[in-house]
PDB file of N, CA, C, O and CB in Angstrom:
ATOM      1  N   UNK A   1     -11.601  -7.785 -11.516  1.00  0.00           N
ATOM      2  CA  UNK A   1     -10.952  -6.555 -11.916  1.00  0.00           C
ATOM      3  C   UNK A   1      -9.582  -6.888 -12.466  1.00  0.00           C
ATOM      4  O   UNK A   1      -8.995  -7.910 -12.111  1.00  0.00           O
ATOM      5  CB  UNK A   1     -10.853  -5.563 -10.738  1.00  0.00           C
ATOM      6  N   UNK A   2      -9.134  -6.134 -13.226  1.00  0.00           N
ATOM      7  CA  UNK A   2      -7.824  -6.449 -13.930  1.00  0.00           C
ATOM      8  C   UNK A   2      -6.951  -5.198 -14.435  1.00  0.00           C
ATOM      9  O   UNK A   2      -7.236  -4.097 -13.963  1.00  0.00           O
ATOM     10  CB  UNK A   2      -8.158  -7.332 -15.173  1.00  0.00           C
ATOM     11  N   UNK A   3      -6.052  -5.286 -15.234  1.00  0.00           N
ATOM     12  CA  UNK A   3      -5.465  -4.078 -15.892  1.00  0.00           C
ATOM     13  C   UNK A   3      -6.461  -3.601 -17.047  1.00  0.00           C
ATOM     14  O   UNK A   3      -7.118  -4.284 -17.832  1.00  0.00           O
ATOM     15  CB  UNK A   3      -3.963  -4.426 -16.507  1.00  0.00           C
ATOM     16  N   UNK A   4      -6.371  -2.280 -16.909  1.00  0.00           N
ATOM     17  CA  UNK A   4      -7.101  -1.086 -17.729  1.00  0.00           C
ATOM     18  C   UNK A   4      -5.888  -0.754 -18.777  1.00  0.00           C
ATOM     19  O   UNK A   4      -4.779  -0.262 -18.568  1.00  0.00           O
ATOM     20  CB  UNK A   4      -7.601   0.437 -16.643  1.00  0.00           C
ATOM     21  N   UNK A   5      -6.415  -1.138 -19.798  1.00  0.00           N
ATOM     22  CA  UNK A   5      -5.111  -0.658 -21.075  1.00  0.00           C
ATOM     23  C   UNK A   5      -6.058  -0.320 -22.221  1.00  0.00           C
ATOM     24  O   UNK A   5      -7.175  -0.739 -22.526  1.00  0.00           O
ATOM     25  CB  UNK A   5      -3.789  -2.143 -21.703  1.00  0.00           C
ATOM     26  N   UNK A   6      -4.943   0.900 -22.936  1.00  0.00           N
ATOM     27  CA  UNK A   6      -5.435   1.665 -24.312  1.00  0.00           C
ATOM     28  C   UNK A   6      -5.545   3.141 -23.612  1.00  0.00           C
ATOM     29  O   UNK A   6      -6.288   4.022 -24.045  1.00  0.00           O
ATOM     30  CB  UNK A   6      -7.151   1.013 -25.098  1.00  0.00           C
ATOM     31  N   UNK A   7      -4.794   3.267 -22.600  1.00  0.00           N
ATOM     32  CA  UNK A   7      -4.532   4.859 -22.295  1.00  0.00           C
ATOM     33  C   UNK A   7      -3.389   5.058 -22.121  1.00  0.00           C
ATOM     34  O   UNK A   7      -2.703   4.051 -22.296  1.00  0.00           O
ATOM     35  CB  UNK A   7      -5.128   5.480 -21.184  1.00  0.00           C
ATOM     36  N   UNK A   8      -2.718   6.168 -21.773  1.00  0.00           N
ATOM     37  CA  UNK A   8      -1.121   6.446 -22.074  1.00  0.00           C
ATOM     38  C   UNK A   8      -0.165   6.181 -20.683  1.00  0.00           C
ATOM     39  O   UNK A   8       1.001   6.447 -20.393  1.00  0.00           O
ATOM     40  CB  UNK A   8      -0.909   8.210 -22.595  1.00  0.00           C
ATOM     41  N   UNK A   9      -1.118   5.618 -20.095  1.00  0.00           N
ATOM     42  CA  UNK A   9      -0.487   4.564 -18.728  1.00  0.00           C
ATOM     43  C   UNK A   9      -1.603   3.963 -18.922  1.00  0.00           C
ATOM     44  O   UNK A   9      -2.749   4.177 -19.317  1.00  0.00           O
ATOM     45  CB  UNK A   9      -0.122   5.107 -16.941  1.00  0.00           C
ATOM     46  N   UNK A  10      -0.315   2.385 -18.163  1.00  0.00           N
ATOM     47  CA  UNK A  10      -0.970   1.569 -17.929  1.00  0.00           C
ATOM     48  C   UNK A  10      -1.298   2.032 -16.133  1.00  0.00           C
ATOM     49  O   UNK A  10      -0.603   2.719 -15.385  1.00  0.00           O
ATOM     50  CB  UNK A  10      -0.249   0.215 -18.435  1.00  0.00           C
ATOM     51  N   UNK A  11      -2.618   1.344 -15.872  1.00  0.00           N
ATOM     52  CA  UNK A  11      -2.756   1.243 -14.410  1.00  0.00           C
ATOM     53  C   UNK A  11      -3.889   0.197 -13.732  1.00  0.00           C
ATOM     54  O   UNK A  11      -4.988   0.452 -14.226  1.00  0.00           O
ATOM     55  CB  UNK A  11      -3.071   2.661 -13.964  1.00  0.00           C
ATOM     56  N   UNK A  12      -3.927  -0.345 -13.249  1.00  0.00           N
ATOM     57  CA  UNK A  12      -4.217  -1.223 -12.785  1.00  0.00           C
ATOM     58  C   UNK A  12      -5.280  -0.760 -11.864  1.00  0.00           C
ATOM     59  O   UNK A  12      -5.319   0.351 -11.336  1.00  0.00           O
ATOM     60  CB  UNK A  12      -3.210  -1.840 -12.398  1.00  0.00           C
ATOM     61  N   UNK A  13      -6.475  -2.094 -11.668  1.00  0.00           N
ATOM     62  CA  UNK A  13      -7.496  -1.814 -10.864  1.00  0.00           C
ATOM     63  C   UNK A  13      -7.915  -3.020 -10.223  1.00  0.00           C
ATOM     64  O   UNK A  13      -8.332  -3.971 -10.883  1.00  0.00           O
ATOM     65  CB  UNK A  13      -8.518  -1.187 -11.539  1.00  0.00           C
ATOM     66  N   UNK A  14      -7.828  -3.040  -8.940  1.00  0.00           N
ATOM     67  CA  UNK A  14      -7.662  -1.843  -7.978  1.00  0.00           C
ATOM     68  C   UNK A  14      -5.704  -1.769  -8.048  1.00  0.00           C
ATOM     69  O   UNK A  14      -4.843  -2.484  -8.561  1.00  0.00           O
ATOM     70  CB  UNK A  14      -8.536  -2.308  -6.036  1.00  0.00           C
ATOM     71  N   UNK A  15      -5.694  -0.739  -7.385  1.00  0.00           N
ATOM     72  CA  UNK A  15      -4.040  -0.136  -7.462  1.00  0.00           C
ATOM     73  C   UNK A  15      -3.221  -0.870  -6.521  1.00  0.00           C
ATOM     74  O   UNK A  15      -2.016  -0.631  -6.439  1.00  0.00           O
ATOM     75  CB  UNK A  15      -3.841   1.546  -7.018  1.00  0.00           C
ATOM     76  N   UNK A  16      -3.879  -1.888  -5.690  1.00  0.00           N
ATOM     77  CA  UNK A  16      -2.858  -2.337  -5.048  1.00  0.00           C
ATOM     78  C   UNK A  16      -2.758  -3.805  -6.307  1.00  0.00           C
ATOM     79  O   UNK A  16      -2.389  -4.880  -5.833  1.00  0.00           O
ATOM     80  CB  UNK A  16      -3.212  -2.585  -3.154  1.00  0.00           C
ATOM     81  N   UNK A  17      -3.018  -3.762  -7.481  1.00  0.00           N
ATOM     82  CA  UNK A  17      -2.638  -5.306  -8.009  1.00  0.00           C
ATOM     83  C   UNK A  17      -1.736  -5.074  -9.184  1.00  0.00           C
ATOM     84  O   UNK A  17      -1.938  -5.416 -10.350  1.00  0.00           O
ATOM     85  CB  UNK A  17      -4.039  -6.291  -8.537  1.00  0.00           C
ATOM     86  N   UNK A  18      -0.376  -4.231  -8.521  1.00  0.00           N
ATOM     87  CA  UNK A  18       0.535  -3.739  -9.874  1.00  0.00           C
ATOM     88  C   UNK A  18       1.405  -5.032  -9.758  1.00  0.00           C
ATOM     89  O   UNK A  18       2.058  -5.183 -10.790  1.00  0.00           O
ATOM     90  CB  UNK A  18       1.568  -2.013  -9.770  1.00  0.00           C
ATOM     91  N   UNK A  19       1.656  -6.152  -8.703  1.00  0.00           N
ATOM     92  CA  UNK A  19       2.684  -7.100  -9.459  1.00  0.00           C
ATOM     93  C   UNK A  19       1.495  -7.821 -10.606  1.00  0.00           C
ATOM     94  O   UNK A  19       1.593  -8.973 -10.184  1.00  0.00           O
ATOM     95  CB  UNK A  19       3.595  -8.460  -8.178  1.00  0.00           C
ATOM     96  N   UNK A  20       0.784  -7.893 -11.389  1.00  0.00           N
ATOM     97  CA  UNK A  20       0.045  -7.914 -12.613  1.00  0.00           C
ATOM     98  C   UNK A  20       0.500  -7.803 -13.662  1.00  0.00           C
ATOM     99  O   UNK A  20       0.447  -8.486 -14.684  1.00  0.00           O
ATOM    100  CB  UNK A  20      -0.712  -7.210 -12.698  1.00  0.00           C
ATOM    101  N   UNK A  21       1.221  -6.408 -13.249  1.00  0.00           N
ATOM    102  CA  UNK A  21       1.376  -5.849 -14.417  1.00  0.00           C
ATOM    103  C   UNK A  21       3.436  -5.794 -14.919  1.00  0.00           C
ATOM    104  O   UNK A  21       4.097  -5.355 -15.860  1.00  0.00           O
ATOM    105  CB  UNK A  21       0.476  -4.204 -14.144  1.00  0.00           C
ATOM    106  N   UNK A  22       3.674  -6.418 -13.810  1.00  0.00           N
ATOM    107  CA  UNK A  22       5.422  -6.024 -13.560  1.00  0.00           C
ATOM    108  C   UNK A  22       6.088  -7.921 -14.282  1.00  0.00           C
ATOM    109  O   UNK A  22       5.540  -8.950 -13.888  1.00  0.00           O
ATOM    110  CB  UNK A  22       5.944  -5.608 -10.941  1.00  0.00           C
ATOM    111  N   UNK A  23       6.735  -7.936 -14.843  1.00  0.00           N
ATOM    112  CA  UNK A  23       7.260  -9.262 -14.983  1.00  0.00           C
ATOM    113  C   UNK A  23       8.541  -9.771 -14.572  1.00  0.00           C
ATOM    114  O   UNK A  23       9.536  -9.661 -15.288  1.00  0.00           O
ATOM    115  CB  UNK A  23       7.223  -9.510 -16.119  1.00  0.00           C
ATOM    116  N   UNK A  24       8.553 -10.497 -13.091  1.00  0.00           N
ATOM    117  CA  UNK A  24       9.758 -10.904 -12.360  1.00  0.00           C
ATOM    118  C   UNK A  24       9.736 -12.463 -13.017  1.00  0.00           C
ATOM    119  O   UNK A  24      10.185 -13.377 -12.326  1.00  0.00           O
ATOM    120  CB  UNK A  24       9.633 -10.745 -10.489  1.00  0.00           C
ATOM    121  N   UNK A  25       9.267 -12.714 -14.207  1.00  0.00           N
ATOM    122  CA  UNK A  25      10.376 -14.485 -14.792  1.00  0.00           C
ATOM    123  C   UNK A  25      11.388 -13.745 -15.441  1.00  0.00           C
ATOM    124  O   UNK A  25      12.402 -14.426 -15.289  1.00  0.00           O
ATOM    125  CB  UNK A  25       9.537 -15.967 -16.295  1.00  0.00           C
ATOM    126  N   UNK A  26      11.725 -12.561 -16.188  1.00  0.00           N
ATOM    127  CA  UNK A  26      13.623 -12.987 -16.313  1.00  0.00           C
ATOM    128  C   UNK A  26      13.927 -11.793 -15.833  1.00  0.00           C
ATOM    129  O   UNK A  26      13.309 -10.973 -15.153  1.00  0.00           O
ATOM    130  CB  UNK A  26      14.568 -13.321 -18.040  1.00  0.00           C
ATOM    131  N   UNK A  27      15.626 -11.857 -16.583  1.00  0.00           N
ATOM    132  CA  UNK A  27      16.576 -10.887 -15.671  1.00  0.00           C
ATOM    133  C   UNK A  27      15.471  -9.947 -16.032  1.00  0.00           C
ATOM    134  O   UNK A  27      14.449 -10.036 -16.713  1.00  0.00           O
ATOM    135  CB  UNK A  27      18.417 -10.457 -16.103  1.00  0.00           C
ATOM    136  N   UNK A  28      16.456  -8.360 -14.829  1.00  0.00           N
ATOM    137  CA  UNK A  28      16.258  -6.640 -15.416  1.00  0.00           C
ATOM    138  C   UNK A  28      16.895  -6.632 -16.443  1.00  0.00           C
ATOM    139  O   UNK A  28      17.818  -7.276 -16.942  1.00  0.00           O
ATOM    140  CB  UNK A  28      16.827  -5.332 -14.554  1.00  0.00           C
ATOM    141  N   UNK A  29      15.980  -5.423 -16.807  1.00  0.00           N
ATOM    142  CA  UNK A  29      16.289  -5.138 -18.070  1.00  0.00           C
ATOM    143  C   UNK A  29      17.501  -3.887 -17.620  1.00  0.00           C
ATOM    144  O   UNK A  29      17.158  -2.998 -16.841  1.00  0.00           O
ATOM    145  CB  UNK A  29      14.814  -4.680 -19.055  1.00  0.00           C
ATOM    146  N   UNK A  30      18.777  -3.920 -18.130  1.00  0.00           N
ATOM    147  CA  UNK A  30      19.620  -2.479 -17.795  1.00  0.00           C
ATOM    148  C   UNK A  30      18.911  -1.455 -19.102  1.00  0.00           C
ATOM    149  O   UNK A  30      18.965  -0.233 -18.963  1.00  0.00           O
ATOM    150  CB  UNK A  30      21.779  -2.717 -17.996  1.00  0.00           C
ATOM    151  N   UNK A  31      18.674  -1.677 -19.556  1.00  0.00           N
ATOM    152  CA  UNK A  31      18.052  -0.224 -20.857  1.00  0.00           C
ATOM    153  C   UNK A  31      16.798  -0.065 -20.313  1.00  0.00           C
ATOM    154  O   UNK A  31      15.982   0.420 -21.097  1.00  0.00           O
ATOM    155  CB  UNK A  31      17.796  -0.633 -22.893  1.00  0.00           C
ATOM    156  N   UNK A  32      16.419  -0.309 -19.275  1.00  0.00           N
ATOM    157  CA  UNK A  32      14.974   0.270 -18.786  1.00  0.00           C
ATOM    158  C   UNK A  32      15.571   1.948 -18.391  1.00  0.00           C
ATOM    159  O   UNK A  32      16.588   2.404 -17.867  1.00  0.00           O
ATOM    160  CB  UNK A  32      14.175  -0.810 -17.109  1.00  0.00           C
ATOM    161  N   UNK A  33      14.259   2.531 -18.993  1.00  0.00           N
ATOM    162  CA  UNK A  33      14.191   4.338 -17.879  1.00  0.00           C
ATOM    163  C   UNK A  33      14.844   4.642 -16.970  1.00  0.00           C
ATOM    164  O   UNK A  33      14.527   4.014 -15.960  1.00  0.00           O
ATOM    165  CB  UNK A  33      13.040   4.740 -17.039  1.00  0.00           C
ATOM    166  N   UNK A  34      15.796   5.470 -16.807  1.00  0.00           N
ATOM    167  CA  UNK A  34      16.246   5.723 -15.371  1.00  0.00           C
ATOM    168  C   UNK A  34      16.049   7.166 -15.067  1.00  0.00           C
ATOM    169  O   UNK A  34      16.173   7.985 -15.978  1.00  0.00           O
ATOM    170  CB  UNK A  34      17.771   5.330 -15.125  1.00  0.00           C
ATOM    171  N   UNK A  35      15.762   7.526 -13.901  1.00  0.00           N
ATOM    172  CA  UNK A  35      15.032   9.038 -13.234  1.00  0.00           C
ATOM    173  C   UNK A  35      15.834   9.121 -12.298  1.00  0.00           C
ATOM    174  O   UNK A  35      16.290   8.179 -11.650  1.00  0.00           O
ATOM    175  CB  UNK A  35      13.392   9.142 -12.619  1.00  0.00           C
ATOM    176  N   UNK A  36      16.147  10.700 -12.115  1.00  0.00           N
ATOM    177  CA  UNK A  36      16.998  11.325 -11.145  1.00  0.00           C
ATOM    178  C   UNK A  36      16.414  12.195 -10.505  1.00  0.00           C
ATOM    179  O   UNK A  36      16.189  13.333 -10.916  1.00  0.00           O
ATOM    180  CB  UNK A  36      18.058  11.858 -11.584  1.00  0.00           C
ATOM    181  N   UNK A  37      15.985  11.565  -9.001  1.00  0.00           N
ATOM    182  CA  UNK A  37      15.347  12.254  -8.466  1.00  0.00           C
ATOM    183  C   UNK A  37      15.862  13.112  -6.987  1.00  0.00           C
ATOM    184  O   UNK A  37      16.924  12.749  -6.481  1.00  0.00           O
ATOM    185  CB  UNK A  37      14.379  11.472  -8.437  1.00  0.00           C
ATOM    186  N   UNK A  38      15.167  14.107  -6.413  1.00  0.00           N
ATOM    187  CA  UNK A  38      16.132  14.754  -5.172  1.00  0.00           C
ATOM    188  C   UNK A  38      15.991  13.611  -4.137  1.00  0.00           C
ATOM    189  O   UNK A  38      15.121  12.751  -4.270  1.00  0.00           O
ATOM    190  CB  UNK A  38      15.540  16.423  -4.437  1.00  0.00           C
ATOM    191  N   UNK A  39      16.982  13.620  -2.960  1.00  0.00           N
ATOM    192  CA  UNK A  39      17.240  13.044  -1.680  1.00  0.00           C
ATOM    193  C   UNK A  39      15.760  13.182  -0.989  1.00  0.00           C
ATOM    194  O   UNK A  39      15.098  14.220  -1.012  1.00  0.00           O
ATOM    195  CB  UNK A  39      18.522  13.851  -0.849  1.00  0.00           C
ATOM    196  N   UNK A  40      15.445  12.229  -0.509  1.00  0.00           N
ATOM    197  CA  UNK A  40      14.083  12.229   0.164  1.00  0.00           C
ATOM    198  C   UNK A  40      14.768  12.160   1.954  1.00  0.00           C
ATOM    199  O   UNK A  40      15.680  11.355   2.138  1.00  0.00           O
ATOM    200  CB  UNK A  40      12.913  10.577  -0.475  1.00  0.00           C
ATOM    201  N   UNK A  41      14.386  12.831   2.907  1.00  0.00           N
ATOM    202  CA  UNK A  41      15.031  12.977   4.707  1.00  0.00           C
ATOM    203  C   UNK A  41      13.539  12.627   5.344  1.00  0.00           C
ATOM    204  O   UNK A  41      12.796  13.482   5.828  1.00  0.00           O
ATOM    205  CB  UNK A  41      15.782  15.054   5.389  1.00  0.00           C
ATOM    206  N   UNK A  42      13.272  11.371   5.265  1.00  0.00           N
ATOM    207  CA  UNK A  42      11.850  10.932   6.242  1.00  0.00           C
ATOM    208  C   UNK A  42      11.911  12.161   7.448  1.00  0.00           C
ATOM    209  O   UNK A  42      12.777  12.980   7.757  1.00  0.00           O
ATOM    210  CB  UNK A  42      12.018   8.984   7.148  1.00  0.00           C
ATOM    211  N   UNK A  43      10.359  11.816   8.030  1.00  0.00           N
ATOM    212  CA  UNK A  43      10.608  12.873   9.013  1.00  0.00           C
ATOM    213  C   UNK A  43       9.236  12.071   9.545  1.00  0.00           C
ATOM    214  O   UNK A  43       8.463  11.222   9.103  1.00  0.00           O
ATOM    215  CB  UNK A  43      10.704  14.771   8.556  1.00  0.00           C
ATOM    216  N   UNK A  44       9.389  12.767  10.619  1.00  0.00           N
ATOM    217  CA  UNK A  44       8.164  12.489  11.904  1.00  0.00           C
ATOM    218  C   UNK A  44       6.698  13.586  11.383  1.00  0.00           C
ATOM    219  O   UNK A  44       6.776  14.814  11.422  1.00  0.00           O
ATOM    220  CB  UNK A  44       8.998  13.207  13.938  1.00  0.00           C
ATOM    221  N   UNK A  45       5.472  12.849  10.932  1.00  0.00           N
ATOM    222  CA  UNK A  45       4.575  13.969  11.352  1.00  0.00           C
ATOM    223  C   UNK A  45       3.835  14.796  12.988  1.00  0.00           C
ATOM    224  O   UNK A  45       2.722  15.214  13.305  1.00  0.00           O
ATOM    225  CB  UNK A  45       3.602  13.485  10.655  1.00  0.00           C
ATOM    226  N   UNK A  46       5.006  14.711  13.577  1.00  0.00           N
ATOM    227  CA  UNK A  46       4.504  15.375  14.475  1.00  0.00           C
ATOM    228  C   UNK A  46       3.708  14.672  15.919  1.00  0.00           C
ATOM    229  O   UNK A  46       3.474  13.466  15.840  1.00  0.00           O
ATOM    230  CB  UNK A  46       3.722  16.126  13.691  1.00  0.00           C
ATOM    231  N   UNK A  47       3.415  15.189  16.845  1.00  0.00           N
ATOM    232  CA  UNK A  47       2.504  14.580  17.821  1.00  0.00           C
ATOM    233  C   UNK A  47       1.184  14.539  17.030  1.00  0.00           C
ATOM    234  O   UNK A  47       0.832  15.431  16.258  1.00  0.00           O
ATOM    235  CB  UNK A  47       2.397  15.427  19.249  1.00  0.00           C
ATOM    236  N   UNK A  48       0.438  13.343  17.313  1.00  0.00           N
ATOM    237  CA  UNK A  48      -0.724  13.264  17.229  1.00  0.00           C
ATOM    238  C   UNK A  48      -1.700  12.587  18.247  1.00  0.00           C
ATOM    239  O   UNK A  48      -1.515  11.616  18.982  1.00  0.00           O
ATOM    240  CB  UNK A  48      -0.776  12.849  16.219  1.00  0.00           C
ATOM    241  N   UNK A  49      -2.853  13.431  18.062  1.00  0.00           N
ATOM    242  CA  UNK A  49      -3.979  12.929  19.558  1.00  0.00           C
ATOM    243  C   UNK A  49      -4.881  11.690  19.130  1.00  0.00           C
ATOM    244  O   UNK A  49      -5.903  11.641  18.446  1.00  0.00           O
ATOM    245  CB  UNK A  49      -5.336  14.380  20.090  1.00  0.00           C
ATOM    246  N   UNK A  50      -3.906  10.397  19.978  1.00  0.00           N
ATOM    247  CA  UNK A  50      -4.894   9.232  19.739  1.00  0.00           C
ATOM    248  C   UNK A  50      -6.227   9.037  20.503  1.00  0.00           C
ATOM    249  O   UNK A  50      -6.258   9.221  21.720  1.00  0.00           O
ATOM    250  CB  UNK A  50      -4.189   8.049  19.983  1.00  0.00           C
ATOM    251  N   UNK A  51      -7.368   8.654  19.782  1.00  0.00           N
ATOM    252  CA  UNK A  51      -8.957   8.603  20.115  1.00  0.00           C
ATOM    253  C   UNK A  51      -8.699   6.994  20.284  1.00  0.00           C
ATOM    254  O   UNK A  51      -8.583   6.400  19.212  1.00  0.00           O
ATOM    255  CB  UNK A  51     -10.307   9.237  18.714  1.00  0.00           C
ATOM    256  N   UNK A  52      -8.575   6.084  21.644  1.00  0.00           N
ATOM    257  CA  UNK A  52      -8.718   4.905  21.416  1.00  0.00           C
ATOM    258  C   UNK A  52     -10.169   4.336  21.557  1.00  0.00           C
ATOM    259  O   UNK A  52     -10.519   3.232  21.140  1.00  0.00           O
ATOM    260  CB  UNK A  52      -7.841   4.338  22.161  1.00  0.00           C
ATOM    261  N   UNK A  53     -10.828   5.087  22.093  1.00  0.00           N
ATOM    262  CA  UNK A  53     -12.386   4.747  22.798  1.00  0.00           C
ATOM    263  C   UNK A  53     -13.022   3.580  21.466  1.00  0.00           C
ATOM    264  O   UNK A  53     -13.357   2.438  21.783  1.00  0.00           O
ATOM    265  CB  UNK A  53     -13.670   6.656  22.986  1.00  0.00           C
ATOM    266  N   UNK A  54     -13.077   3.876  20.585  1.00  0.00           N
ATOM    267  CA  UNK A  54     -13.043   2.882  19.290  1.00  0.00           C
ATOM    268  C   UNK A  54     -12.557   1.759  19.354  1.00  0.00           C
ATOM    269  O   UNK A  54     -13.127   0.668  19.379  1.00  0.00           O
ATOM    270  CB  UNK A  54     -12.401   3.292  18.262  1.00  0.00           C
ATOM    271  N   UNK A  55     -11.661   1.971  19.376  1.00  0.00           N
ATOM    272  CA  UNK A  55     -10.808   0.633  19.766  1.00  0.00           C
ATOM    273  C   UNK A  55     -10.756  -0.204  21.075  1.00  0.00           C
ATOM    274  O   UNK A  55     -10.118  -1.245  21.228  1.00  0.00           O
ATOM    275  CB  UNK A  55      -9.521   0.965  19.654  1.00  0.00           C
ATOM    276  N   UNK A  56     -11.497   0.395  21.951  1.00  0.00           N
ATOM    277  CA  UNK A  56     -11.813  -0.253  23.397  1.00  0.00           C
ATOM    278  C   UNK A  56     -13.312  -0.720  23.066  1.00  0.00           C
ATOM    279  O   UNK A  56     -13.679  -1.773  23.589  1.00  0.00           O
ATOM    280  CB  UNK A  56     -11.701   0.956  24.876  1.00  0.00           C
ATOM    281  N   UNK A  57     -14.056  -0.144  22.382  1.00  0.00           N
ATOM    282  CA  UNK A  57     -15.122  -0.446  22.282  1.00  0.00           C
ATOM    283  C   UNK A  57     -15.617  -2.015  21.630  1.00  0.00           C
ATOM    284  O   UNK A  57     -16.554  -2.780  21.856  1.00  0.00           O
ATOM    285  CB  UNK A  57     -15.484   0.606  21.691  1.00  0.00           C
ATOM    286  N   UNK A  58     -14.060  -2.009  20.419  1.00  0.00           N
ATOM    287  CA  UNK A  58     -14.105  -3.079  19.727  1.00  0.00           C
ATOM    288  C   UNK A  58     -13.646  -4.109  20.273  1.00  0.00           C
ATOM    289  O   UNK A  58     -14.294  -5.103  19.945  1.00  0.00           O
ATOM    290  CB  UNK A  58     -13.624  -2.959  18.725  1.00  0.00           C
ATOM    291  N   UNK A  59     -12.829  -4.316  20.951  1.00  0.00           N
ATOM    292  CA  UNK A  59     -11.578  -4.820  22.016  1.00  0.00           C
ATOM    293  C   UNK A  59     -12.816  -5.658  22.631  1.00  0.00           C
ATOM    294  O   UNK A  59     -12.939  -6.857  22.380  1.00  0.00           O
ATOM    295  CB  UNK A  59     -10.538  -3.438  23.263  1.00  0.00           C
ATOM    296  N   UNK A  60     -13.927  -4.801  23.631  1.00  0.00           N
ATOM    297  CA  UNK A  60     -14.914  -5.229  24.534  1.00  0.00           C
ATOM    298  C   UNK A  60     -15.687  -6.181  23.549  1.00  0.00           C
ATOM    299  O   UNK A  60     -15.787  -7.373  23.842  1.00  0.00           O
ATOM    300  CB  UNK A  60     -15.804  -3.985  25.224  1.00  0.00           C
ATOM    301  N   UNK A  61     -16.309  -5.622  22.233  1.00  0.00           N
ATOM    302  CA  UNK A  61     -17.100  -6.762  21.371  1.00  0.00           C
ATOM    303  C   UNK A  61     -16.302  -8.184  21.708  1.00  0.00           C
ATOM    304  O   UNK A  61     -16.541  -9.127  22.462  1.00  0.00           O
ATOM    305  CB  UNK A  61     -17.043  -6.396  19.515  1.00  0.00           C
ATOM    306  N   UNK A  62     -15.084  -7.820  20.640  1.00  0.00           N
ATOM    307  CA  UNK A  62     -14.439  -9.431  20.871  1.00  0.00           C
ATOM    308  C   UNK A  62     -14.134 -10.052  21.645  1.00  0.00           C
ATOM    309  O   UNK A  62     -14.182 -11.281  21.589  1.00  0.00           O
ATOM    310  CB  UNK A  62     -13.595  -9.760  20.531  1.00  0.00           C
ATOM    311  N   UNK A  63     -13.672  -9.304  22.733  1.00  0.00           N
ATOM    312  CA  UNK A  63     -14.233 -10.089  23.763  1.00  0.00           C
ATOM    313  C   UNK A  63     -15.261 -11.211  24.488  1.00  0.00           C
ATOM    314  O   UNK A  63     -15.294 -12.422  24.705  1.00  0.00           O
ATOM    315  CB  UNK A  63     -14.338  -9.548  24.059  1.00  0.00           C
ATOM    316  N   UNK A  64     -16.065 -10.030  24.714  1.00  0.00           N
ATOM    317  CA  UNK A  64     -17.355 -10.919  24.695  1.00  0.00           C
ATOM    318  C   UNK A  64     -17.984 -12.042  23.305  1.00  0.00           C
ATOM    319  O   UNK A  64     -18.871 -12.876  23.482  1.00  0.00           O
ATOM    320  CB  UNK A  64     -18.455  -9.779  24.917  1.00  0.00           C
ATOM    321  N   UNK A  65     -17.498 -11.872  22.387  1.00  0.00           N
ATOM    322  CA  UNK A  65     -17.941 -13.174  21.118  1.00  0.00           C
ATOM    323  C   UNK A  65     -16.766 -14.499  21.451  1.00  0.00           C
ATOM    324  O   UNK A  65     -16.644 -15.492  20.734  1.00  0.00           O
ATOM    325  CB  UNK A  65     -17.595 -12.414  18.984  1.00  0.00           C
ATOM    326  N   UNK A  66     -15.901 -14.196  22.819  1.00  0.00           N
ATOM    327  CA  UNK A  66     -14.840 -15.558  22.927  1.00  0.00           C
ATOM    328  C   UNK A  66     -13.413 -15.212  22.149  1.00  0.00           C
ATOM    329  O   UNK A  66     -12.626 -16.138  22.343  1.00  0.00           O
ATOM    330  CB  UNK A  66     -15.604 -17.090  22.063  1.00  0.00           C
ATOM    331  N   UNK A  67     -13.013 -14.477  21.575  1.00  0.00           N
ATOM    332  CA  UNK A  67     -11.583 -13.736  20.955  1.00  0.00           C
ATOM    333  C   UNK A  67     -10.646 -13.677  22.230  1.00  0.00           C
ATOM    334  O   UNK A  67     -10.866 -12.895  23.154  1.00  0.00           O
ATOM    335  CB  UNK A  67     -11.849 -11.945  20.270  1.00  0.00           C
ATOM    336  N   UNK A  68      -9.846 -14.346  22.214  1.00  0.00           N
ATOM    337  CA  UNK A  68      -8.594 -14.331  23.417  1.00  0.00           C
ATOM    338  C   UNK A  68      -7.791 -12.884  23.238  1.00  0.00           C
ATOM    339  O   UNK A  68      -6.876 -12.927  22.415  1.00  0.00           O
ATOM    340  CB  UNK A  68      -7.302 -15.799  23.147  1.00  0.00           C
ATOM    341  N   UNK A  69      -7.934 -12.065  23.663  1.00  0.00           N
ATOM    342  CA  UNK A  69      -7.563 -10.765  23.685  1.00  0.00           C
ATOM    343  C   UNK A  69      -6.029 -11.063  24.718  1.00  0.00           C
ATOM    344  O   UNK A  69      -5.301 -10.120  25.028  1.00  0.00           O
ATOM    345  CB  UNK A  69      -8.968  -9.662  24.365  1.00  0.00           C
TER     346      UNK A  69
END
């Protein structure tokens, strides 16, 4: 898989292989695009209800195949 080009973005496939497409051999460029965007304030989503039974279940496999848990 590689970069998909001849559409009005480029984008890459699969999407996690954008250093591909980015070129870190020389300097930044200062005349590149610049965007002004609002203040982003991370935040907590909230309590959430963990299901570990999955994960005990898997825990027990590797176990038993010799995995030093």
């Amino acid at each position: 898989m590689g970069i998909v080009r001849g559409t009005a973005e480029r984008r890459t496939v699969p999407a996690g292989a954008g250093a591909l497409v980015l070129d870190f051999t020389g300097a930044p460029n200062p005349d590149a695009p610049q965007w002004t965007v609002p203040p982003v304030t991370p935040g907590t989503c909230g309590p959430v209800a963990a299901d570990f039974e999955q994960w005990n279940i898997l825990r027990k496999l590797a176990a038993t195949a010799g995995w030093s848990l």
